[in-house]
N, C-alpha and C positions, 0 to 999 in steps of 0.2 A: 935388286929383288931376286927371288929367287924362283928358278926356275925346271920344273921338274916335267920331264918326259912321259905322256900319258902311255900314248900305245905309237904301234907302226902300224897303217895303213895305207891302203890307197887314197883315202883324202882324210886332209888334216882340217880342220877349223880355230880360227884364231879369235878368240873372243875378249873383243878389251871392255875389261872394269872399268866404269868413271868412278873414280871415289878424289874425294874432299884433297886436293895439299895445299896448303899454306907455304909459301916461297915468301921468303924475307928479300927482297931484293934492295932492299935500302939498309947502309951500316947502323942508321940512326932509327931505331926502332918508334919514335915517336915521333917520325918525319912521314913515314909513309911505307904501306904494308901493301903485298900483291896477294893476292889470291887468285887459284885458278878451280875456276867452275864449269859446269852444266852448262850446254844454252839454255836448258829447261830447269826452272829450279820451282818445285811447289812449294806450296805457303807454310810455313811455320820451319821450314827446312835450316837448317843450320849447316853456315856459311864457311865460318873461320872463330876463330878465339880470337881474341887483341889481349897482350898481355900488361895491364893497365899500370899494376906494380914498378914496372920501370917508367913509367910516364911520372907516375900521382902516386903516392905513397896512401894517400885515400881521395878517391872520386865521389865525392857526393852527388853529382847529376853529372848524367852523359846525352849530350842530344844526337841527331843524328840530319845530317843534309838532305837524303833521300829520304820519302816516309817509306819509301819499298823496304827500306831496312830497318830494324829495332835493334838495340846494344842493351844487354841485360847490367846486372852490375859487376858480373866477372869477367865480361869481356865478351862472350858468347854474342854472335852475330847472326842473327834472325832475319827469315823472309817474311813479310806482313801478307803478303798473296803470292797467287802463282805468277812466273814469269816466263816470259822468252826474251833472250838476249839477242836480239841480232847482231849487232856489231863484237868485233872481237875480243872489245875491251871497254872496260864502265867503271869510270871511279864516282867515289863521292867521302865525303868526312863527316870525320865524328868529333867532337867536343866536351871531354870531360874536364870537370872544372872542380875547384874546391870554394865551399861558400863561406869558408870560415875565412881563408887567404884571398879571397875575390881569383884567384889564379886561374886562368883556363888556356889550355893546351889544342892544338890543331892536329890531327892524327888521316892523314890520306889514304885511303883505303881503293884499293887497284883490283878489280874484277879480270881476269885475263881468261877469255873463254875460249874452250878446248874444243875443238873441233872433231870429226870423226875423221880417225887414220885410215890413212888409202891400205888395201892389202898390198903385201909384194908379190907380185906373179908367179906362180911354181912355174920353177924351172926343172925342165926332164931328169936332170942328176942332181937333184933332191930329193933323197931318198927318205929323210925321216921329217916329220914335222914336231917342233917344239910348243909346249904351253907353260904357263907361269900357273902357282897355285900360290895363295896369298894366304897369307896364315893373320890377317887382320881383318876376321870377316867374324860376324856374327856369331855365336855359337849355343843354342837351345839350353837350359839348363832349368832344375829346379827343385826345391828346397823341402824337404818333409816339415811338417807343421810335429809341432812339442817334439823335435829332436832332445836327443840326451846328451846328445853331443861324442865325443869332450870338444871343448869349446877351447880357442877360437876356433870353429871347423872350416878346412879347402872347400871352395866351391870351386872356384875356375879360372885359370889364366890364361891372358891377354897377350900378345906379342906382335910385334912391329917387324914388317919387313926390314924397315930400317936402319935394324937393328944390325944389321951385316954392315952397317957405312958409319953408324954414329950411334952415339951412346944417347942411349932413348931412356927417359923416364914416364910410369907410369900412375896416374891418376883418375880417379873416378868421382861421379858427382851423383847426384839426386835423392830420390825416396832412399832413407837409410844410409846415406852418408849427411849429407850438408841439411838433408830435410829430414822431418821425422817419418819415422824415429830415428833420431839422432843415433850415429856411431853402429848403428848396427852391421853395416860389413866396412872395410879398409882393403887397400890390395897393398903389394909390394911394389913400391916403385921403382924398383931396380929388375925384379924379377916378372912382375904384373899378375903375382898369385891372389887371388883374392879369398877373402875369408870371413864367416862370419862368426860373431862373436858371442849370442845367445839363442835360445829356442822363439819359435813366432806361431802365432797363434794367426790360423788359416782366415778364420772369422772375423780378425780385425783388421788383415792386408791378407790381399789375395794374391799381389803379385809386386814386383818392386819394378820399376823402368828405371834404366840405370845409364850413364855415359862414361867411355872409358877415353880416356885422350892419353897419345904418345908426345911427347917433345925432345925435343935436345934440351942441350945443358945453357945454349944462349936464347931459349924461348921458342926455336924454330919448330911447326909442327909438321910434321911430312905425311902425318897420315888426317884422312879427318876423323870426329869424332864418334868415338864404336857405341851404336846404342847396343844396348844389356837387357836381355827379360830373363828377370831372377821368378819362375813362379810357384808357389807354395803350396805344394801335395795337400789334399784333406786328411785328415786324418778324426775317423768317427768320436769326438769327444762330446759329443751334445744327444743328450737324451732328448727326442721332441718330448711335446709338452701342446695339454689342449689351449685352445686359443681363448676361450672365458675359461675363469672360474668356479664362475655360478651360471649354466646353463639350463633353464625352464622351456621344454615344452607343453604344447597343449594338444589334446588329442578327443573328440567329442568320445561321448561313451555309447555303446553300443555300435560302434562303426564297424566294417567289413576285417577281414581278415585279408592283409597284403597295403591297408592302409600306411601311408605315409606319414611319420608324427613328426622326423626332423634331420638334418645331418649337423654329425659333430664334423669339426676340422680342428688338427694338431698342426705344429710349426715343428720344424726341425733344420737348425742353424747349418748343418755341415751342407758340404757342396749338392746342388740342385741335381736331378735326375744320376743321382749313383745310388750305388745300394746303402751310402749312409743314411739317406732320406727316404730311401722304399718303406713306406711305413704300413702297419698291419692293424687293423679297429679287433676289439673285442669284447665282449661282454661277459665279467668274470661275476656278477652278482645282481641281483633284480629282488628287490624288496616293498613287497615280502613276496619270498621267491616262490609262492605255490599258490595259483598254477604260473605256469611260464606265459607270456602275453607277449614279448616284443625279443626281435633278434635285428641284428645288427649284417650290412654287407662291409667283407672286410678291407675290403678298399677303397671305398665312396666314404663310410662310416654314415650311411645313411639307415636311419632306424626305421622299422616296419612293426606291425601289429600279427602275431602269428595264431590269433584267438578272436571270434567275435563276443568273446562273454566280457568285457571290460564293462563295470555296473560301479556305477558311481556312487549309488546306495551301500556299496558293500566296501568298498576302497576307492576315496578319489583321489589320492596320490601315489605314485610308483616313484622308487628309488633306483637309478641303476648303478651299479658300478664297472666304469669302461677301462679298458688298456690300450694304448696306444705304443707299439715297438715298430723299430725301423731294422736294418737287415733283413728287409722281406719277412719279419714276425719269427726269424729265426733265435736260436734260445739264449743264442749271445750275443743278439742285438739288446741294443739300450731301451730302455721301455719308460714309462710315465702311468698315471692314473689318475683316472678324473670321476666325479659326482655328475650324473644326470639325472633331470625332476623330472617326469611325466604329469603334469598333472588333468584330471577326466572332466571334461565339461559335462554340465546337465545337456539331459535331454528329456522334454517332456514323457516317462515313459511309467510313471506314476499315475492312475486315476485319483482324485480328491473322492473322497468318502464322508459321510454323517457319522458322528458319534454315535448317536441314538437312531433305532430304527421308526421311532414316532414323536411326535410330539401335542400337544397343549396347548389351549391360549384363551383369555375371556377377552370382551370387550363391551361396552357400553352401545346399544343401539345409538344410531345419529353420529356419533364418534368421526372424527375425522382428523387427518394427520398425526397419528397418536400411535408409538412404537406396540406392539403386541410381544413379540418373540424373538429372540436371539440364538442363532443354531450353529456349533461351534462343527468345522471338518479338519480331517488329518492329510495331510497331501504328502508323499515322503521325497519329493524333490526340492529343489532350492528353493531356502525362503524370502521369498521377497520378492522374485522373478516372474516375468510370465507363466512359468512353467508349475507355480505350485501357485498364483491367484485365482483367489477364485470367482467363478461367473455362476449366478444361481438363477432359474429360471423356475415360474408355477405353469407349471405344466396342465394342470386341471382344475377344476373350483371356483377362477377365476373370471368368467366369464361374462359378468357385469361390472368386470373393471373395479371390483371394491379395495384390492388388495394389490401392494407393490413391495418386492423384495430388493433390496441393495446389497450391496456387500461394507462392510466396515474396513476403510485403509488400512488403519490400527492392527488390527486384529486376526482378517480375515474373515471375521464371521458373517453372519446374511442376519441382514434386522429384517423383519416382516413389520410393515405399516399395515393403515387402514387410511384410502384417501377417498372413499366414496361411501356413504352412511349409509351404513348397513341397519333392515329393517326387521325387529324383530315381530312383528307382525307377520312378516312376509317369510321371513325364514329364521328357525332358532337357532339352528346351528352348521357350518360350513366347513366341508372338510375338502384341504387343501392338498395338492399333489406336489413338490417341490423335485426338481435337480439340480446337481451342479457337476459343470464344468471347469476346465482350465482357459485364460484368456489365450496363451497359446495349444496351436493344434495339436493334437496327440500322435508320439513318435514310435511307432510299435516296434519293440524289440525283439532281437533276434528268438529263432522258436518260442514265440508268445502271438496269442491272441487279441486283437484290437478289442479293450473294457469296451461294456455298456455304460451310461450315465449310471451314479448313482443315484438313485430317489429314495426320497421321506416323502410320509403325512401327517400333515401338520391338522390339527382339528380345533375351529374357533369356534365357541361358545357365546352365543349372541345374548346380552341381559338386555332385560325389558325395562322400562323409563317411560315415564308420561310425558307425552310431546305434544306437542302441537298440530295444530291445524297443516297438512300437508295439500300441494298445490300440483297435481300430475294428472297433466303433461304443465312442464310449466308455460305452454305454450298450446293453444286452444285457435279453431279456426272457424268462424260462423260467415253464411253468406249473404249476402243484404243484396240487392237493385240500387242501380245507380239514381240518385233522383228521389230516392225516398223522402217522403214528406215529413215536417215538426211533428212529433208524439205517437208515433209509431216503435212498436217496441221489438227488440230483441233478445233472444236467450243471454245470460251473460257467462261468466264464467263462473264456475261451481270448484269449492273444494270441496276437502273431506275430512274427518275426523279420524285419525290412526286408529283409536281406541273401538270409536263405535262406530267407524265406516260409516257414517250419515255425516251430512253438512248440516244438522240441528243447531242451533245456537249460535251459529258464526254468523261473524258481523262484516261487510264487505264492501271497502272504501275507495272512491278514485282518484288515483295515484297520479296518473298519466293520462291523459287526451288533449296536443296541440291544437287543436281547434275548437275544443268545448263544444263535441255534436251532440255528447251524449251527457243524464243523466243516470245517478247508479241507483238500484231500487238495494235499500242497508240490507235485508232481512234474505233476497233471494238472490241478491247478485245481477237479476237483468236489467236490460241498457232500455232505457228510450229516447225517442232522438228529440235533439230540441231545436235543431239544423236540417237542413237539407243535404243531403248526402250529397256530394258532387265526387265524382271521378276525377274528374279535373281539374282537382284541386291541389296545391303545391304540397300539401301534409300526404297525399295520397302518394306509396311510394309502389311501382309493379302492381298496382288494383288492389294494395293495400292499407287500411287504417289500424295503426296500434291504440288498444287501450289497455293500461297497464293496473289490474285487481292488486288491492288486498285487504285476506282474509283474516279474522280476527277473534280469538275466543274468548271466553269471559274471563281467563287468566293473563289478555292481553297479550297471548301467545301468536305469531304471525305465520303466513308465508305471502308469495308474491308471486302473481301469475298474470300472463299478457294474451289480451282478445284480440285477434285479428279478424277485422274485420273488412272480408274479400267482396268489394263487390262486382256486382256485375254491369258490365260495361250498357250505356244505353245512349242510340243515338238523338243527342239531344246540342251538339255543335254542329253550325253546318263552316264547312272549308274556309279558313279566314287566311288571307296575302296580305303583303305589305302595303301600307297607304299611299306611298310613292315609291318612283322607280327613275332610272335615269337612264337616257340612250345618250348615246356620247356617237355623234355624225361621223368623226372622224378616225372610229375603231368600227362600231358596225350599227345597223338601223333599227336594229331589233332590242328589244326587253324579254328576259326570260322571268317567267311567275311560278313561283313554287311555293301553292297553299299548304299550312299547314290545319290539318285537323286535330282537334285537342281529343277527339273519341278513340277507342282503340282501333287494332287494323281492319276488324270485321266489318266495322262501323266508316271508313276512313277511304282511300279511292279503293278503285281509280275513279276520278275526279274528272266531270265536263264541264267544260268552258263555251259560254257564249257572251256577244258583246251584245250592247244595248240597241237596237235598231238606228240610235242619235249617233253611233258612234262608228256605223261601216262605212262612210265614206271617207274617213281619214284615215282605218285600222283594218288591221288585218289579224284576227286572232287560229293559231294552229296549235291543237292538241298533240303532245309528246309523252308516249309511254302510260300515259293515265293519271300520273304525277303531276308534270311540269306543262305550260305552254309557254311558246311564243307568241308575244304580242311586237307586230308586222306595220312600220310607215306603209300606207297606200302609194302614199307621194312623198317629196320630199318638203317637209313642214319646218318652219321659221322655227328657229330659236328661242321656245318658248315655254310656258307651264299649258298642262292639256287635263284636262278633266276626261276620263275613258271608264264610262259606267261599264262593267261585268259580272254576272252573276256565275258561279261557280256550287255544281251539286255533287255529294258524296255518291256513294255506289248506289243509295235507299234514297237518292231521291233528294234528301234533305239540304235547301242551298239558303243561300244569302247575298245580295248585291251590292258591290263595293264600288265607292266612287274613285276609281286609283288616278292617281295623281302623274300624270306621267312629263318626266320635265326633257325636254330634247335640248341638249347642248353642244356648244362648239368646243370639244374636247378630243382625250384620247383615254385617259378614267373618268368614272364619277367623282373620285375624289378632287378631282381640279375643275371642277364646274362650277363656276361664279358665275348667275344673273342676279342684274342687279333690279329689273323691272319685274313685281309678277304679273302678268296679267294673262291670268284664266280663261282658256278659250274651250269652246263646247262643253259648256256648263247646263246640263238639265237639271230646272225646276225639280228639288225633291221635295217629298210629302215631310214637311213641317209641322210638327205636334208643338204648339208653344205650353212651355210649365206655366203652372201658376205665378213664379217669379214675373215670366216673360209679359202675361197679363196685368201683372201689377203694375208694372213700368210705364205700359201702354198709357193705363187709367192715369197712373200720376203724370204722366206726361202730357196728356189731355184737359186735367186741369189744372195744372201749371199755364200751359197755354189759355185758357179762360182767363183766368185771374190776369194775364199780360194783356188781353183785351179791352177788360174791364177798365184798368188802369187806364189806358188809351185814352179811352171813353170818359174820364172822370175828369181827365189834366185839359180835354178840347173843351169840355163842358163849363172848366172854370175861367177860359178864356174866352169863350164868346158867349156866354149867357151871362145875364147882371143880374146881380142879388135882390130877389124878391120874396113872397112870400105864395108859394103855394095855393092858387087858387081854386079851393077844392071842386066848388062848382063845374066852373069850365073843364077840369082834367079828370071829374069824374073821379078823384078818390075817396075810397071806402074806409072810413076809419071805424075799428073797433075791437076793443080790447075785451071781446068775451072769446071761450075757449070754444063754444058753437059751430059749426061748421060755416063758412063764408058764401058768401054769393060766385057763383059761378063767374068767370070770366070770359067772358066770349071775344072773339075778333072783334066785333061791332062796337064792343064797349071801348075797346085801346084808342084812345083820341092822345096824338103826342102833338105837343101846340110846335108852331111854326119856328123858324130859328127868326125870324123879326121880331118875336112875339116880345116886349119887353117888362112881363108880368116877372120874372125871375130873376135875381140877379144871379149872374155867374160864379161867383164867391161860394154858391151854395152848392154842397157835396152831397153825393148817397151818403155819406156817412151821418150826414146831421139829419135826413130822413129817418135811416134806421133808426140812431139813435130815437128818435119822438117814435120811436114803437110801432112802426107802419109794418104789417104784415109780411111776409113774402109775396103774396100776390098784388098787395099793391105798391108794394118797390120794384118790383117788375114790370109795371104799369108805368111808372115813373122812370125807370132807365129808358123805356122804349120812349119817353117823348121825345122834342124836336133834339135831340142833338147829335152832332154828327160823330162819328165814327171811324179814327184816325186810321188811315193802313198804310206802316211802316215798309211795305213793300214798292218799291219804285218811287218811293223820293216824295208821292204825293199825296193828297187823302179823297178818303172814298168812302160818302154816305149811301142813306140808304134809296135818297132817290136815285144815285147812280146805279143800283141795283135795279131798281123798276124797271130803267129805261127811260130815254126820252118821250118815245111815241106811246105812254100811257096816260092818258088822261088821270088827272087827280080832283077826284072828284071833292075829299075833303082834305082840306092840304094841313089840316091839324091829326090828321088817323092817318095809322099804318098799318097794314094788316098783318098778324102773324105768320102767315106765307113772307112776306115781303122779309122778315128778321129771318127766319129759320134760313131763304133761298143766298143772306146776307153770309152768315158766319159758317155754314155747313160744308160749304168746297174747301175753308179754310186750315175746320179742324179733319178735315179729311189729307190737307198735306201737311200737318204735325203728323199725323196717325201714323202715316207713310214713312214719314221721317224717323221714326220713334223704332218700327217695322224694321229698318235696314239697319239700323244703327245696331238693334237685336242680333239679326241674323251674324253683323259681323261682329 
């Protein structure tokens, strides 16, 4: 190596290089290779070359033993990461093989690591200190882009210290030699000049990374391999150029001055932050160019508004024409040009207007839903937008709602209707105030005034028509007392005639009334009742009855009108509660009562409570609020149904007395109360009115019972009396068949013969008396003689002497006196009667 004298000083420092050698220390190149390295080798670092040509004529795969290291396919030996070697030597192999010959080769590859050199100690007479300078080191370089050459042109050589000991050849590898682009530099390998061979273009390779290697003539490398940075001056060839083609802003119209509408941005290829790319914005043309509206900043290229007059009615598109130059906008920078569109948004800044300053219109009196007028406006903002639709309002005229304005989608225009019939009677003609609006709000432009609405008057002409009977109010209100009696009358409801304002002639029919109270008088319209008015009835709705007219002319022309009839409330219910109730023992002892009164509230509580004198000893009744009471066990009472008379009075006094039913249960709701026994305790006798049904039942029940006497009496009579013949003498019967009035019959005369008697045979029936025509009174005569008289009661029978008694003397034992019958069957039919009685009640 070679070694060159820096300076003489007082102190010297000796700095050693690590760099790359390759020592062949084996004859057999394909036996085994040393290299000496770094104990530090980073990742991707390059090791040694293997020169594989003397191995393999062609290596199609090369593996490698350690993965620390990669084998590319020229030999090149790669670090996969970083390392530290500690020991002072690391081998490992590689393996290239041919796959077409199956052949494969073993190649031992010897790491020999170099440690760091001790100094040698200065010594006093050492006077100069020496250093090496290496002339196989890096060397900065780099290439101007579209050179003219002449071509192949020197860029820079390479040399080997080695080159003092052994004949070194020189090579290089990478971007631009073995990679693309192909061939573009070569060196001298004898000399190590290197050169390239065409112009390059800065913008498609920025820079080339290159490696240059020394070797000897038998493959030995003594230097390692020199990385290269080849890099490629800019040189200004690229005009920028804006980044769209077609660029559209928007910008509202009428906006401020210093407004923001957009920024352009241009590209420009040559090197970043030089003066090739200092680019300069400009605005060479604005169309149409008068007045001036927008200016450009020349560095940003962001566009501003320099005017607030931009009126979209007058121009709403702007053209601009831009430049973009680099050399800081100097005159012999490269320059571009682009098209920009401004285009102006609406803004409400138009009022909408009427054609015509008045208008016209007829209409038919009664008329409804039916178009009148159509009224065309000019708005000069965008059509179709909020900004020029239109909103029409009637501002005046309007006031009994006869008239509605819309607007037409189509067209824009405003339809005027008629939805409420208009009365030519009442008015002939009607003159309208109309405006209009925009649906959006108004944008006031710069120095201008905020418009007023604009307004029209429109003036409808009302025609006259012969109409019909009319019904106003169609809704009428008359007062009536609760309780009104059948055929008392009331006002009814009245039309009129449009024409001659008299109800003359009209005929007036009823339509409506749910409960048929009332009749309608044809000719005047008033009501008379044919019902009793009640308050409290389910058709009564707030102290209301509807009855719904109509009115009728001799053309059969109509309307229809409704009588309410309000009445007035009258107390005439008094407080009515539920018929039973339920205590449930095992929630709590009490029943709460809450009457309701069917009368209004004037009429209604607060409501007193008292109980029936029969009913304080088991009850306890306490008034709450005037509404509600509680009804109070005294004691604690069996599980049972309880009858608890109450009488309950309104605020006026007016009461009613309920027999409430009150059931006490082993529960915890009412709704789980099952008894299975009723039996009703403290039941007071009430006042009983029996219907006539009630009396009929009685009577037929009474002689049903007869008639079962009789029978009795008829069936004993055929078995112990024998068949004889009627001996009129001794029994005193009266035979005769004139219509005269009869002999009185007195007790003394009733002689009934004895049951020894054996003048009769038993065989013989009241019937075959009647039958021979014997009177009623003297078949009556005849049932009372001796025969006895069965009673079905207790198994045995019972005549009429057992009624006497024993200790009566009988004086004629063929007579019985009518006392002695009446005191016979009278207890009898007194327990049917009874019987007949309960049976009723339950």
């Amino acid at each position: 190596m070679a070694v060159a004298s820096a300076a003489s000083g007082s102190i010297f420092c000796k700095q050693l290089l690590f760099c790359l050698l390759v020592l062949i220390l084996s004859c057999d190149a394909c036996q085994k290779i040393s290299l000496q390295v770094p104990s530090h080798l980073q990742a991707e670092t390059l090791v040694g070359k293997v020169n594989l040509k003397e191995c393999f004529q062609s290596a199609s795969l090369i593996l490698s033993s350690d993965p620390d290291f990669r084998i590319l396919e020229d030999g090149s030996i790669y670090t996969t990461h970083d390392l530290i070697l500690s020991s002072e030597r690391k081998s490992f192999s590689i393996f290239p093989s041919d796959s077409q010959t199956q052949e494969q080769k073993k190649i031992e590859i010897v790491l020999d690591v170099r440690g760091k050199k001790v100094p040698k100690k200065r010594h006093t007479k050492d006077t100069v200190l020496k250093r090496s300078k290496r002339r196989w080191a890096p060397i900065p370089c780099s290439l101007m882009e579209n050179s003219l050459g002449p071509f192949p042109q020197h860029v820079q050589q390479v040399q080997s210290d080695a080159a003092q000991n052994y004949t070194i050849f020189y090579s290089i590898s990478g971007p631009g030699v073995d990679k693309e682009p192909f061939n573009l530099f070569y060196i001298d390998k004898d000399t190590g000049d290197i050169f390239c061979t065409r112009s390059i273009d800065r913008e498609q390779y920025e820079q080339f990374p290159l490696y240059a290697y020394a070797t000897t003539a038998d493959g030995y490398a003594p230097e390692y391999p020199l990385p290269l940075l080849f890099k490629v001056e800019d040189d200004n060839d690229n005009a920028p150029y804006f980044e769209n083609k077609v660029t559209i802003f928007n910008v509202p119209e009428n906006c401020r001055t210093g407004t923001s509408v957009g920024q352009v941005t241009a590209i420009d290829l040559d090197e970043p932050d030089t003066l090739h790319t200092r680019l300069k914005y400009k605005i060479l043309q604005q169309i149409p160019d008068h007045p001036k509206h927008f200016s450009i900043h020349p560095d940003t290229g962001v566009i501003t508004t320099t005017t607030p007059l931009l009126d979209r009615e007058n121009c709403d598109t702007y053209k601009l024409i831009m430049e973009v130059r680099d050399m800081g906008g100097q005159p012999f920078g490269l320059f571009n040009t682009g098209t920009i569109t401004i285009s102006l948004d609406d803004e409400n800044d138009n009022p909408p207007y009427f054609t015509e300053t008045s208008y016209f219109a007829e209409v038919e009196e009664n008329r409804i839903d039916v178009e009148i007028l159509r009224m065309a406006v000019h708005d000069q903002d965008l059509p179709n937008t909020p900004h020029s639709k239109a909103v029409y309002q009637i501002l005046q005229g309007n006031e009994n709602g006869n008239f509605k304005i819309s607007t037409d989608p189509n067209t824009n225009e405003a339809v005027l209707c008629v939805v409420k019939p208009l009365n030519y009677e009442v008015n002939r003609q009607v003159v309208l105030q109309i405006g209009v609006l925009n649906e959006a709000q108004f944008t006031k432009a710069a120095n201008s005034k905020a418009p007023t609405m604009c307004t029209t008057t429109v003036t409808v002409k009302i025609k006259d028509s012969d109409e019909g009977p009319e019904c106003q109010p169609p809704v009428k209100v008359v007062q009536s007392k609760d309780g009104l009696p059948a055929g008392e009358e009331l006002r009814g409801y009245k039309a009129l005639d449009p024409e001659t304002l008299s109800g003359e002639g009209l005929r007036y029919k009823k339509i409506g009334d749910e409960d048929n109270w009332f009749e309608i008088n044809e000719h005047t319209g008033d009501l008379r009742t044919i019902k009793v008015l009640d308050r409290e009835s389910k058709f009564v709705k707030n102290d209301q009855y509807n009855v719904s007219v109509v009115a009728m002319d001799t053309d059969g022309r109509s309307c229809t009108g409704t009588l309410v009839v309000l009445l007035e409330d009258n107390n005439d219910h008094p407080p009515q509660i539920e018929k039973e109730v339920t205590i449930c023992q095992n929630a709590k002892d009490y029943a709460v009562l809450k009457p309701v009164d069917p009368d209004g509230p004037e009429n209604g509580p607060p409501f007193q409570f008292f109980l029936d004198n029969s009913a304080n000893k088991l009850w306890n009744l306490e008034t709450k609020d005037g509404k509600t009471a509680i009804l109070h066990q005294r004691q604690v009472l069996d599980y049972n149904y309880y009858t608890v008379p109450i009488i309950i009075k309104d605020r006026h006094g007016l009461h009613a007395k309920h027999m409430l039913t009150v059931k006490v249960c082993d529960c915890t709701t009412p709704s789980d109360c099952k008894m299975n026994v009723k039996n009703v305790r403290d039941v007071k006798p009430s006042n009983v009115i029996l219907g006539r049904w009630a009396i009929l039942a009685m009577v037929l029940g009474s002689a049903l019972l007869l008639c079962i006497l009789f029978t009795c009496f008829c069936v004993t009579a055929k078995r112990t009396v024998k068949k004889c013949f009627p001996d009129v003498a001794q029994q005193n019967l009266i035979v005769s068949n004139t219509e005269g009035p009869g002999e009185e019959v007195m007790e003394a005369n009733i002689r009934l013969p004895t049951q020894t008697s054996n003048i009769c045979d038993t065989s013989m029936s009241v019937g075959t008396l009647g039958g021979q025509g014997v009177k009623t009174q003297q078949s009556f005569e005849m049932v009372k003689g001796g025969y006895t008289l069965d009673s079905n009661k207790g198994g045995g029978q019972q005549t009429l002497e057992s009624v006497k008694g024993a200790g009566q003397g009988v004086t004629d034992a063929g007579r019985y006196t009518y006392t002695d019958w009446h005191s016979f069957t009278q207890p009898r039919l007194g327990e049917e009667s009874i019987r007949g009685h309960t049976l009723i009640k339950n």
